[in-house]
N, C-alpha and C positions, 0 to 999 in steps of 0.2 A: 749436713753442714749448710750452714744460710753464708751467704756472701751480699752482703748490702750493694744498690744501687752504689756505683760508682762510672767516672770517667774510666774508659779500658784503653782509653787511647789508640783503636785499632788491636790492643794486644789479646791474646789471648787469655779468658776468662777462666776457662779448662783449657789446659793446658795439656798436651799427652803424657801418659801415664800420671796421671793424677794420683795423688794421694789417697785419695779415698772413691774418686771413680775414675779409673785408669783404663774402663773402656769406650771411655765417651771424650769428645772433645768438644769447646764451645765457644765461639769468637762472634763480636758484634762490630761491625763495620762500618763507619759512617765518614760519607764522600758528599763531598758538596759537585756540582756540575764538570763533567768532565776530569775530575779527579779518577785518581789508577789505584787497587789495590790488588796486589799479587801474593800468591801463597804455592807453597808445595810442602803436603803433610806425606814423609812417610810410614808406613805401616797403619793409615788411617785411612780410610773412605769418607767422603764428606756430603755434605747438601746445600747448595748455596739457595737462602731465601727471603727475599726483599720482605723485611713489616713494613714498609714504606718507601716509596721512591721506584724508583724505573732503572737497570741494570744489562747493560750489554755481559754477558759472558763465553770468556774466551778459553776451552780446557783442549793442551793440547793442538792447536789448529781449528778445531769444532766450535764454531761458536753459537751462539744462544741468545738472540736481539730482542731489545725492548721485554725485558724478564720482569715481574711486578707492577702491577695495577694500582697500589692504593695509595692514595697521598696525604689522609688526613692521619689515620689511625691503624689497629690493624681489624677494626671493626669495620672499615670503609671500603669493601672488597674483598675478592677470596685471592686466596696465597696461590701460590707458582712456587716451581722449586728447579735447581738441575746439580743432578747426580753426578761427582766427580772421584774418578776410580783414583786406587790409592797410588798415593807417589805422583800424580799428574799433576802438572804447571799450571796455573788459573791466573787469568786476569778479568778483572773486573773495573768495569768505566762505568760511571756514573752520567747516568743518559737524563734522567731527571734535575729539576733544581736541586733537590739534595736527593739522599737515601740513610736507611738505616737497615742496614741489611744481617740475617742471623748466619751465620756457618755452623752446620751442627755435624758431629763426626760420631763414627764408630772405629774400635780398632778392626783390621782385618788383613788378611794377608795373602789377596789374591787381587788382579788387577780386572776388572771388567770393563764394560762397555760406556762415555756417559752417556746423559740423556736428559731433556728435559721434562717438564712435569706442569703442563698448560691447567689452567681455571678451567675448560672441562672434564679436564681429566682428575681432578680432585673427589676422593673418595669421601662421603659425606656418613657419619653416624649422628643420630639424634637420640637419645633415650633419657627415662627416669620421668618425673611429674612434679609439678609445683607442688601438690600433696604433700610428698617425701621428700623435696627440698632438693631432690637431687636432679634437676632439672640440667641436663648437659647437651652438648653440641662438640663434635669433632669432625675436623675436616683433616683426614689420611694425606700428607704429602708425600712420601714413600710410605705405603701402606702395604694391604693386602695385594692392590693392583701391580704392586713392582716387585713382586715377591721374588719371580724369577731373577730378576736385573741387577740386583743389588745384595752384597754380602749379609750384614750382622746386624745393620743401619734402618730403625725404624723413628719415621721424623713425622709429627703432629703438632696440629693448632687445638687447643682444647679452649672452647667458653662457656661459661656459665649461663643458663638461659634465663632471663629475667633478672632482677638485682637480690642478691644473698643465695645463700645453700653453699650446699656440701657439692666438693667433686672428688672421686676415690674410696668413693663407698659405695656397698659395705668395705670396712680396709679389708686392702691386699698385699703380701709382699712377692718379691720375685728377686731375693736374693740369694739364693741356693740351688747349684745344678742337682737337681733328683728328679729325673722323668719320668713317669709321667707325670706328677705332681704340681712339678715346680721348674723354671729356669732362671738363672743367673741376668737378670740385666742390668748392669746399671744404668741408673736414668738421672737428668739433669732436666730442668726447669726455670724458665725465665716468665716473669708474671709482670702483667699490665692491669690496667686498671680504668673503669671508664665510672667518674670522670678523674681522672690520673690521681688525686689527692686519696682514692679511696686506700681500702689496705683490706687483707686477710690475715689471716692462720693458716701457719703450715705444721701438724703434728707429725713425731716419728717417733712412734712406741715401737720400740727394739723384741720386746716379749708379750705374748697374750698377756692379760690381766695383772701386766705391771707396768709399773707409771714411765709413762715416755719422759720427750721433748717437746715444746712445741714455739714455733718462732714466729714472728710478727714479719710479715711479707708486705711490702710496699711496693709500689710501680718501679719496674727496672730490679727486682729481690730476684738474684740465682740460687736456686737450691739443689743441691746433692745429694741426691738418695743411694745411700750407699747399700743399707740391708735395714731390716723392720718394716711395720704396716705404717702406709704414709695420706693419711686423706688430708682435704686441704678443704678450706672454708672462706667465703668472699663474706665482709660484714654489710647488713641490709643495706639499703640505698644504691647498692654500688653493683658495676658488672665487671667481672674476675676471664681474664685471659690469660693461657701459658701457653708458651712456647715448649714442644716435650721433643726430647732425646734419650732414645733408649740403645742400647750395644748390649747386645748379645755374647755370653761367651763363647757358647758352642754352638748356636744357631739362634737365627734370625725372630721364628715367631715365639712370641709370647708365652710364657705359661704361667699366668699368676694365680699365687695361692691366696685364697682369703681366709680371714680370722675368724678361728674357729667359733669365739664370744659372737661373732657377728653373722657367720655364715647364712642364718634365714632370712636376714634380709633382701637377701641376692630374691626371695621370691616373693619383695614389695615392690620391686623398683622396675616397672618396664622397661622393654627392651635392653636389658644387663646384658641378655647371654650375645647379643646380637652384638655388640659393642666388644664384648670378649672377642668372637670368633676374629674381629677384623685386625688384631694386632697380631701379625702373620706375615 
């Protein structure tokens, strides 16, 4: 499901128990200087992460000062993030002139520890080649590294490297618990654009070798990957950012299965498999 750029007004974008991903939740938050926003999701684990602007955060008692670096774009510095366990009280002050901050959740239903998630500690993948178009860059905010720490909840910044290509290939999907094969995640996605005017493609072919969906993505496009193979494409000129939330059903790491029409590519595109292991 594509959900057009719009004003959220603070509200929730995904909502819990969503319709059609009802293990993911998605809220975009925007505070001008010293503005407050407060939340308490239950039955959800969340990740609070500035795309722009600077963020005192307060879960529980714990707080977490001066959260987010970047002020132009979310090209303009690496992400930070802080992990807040299900059911817990959050405020958020806005410490910068503004901010535009992401909340991205998982359902879960067990309470742990927060914590936050500093610009060294950001887990970096690079792989694929200008050759094969699939030239990518991901930087893990709850990744591999917090595997321990955190329930169902895996939060990423994915960009495109250089302007156009494919990201999501070869396709995969991961909406079916069968392990070792496969795992259930739904995932949600918010995309940017540099310079904002650009746009993409987002396909979602439901079965091998018959005819999808595919939607036109614009700067600020939520998408909902409910179940099918989902690759996405920036048009030339342009550089392609998303924002990624995945929720697990049964557990946290990854196991995506790709299309069988497509599977040998997986042995064109460097560094794939290393990309794989880290969504865990």
């Amino acid at each position: 499901m594509h959900i057009a750029p719009y004003d959220n007004l603070n509200k929730p974008i995904v909502d819990i128990d969503n319709e059609f991903v009802p293990l993911n939740y998605f809220n975009i938050v925007k505070l001008k200087k010293g503005e407050v926003f407060e939340y308490s999701i239950s039955g959800y684990e969340t990740c609070i992460v500035p795309a722009t602007g600077t963020v005192s955060v307060d879960i529980e008692g714990k707080n977490f000062d001066q959260l987010g670096n970047r002020d132009i774009d979310v090209w303009n510095g690496e992400p930070e993030g802080a992990y807040v366990p299900v059911g817990a009280k959050v405020r958020i002050v806005c410490q910068s002139e503004k901010t535009e901050t992401f909340i991205a959740g998982a359902k879960y239903d067990k309470v742990l520890e927060p914590f936050d998630v500093r610009e060294a500690e950001i887990d970096l993948v690079q792989y694929g080649s200008d050759e094969t178009k699939t030239h990518r860059k991901i930087k893990h905010i709850l990744g591999a590294n917090q595997h321990g720490k955190v329930g169902r909840l895996l939060v990423s910044e994915l960009f495109t490297v250089g302007q156009g290509g494919w990201s999501g290939f070869p396709s995969h999907k991961h909406d079916t618990d069968r392990l070792p094969d496969e795992t259930r995640h739904d995932e949600t996605y918010n995309f940017r654009f540099k310079p904002n005017y650009g746009s993409g493609l987002q396909m979602l072919q439901r079965e091998d070798n018959k005819p999808g969906d595919a939607y036109h993505i614009m700067d600020g496009s939520t998408m909902l990957i409910d179940k099918g193979y989902h690759p996405c494409a920036v048009l030339p000129g342009y550089e392609m950012y998303y924002f990624t939330i995945l929720g697990g059903l049964s557990q946290r790491s990854l196991k995506q299965y790709f299309q069988p029409t497509h599977e040998e590519q997986l042995h064109t595109i460097p560094g794939i498999m290393d990309m794989v292991a880290k969504f865990k």
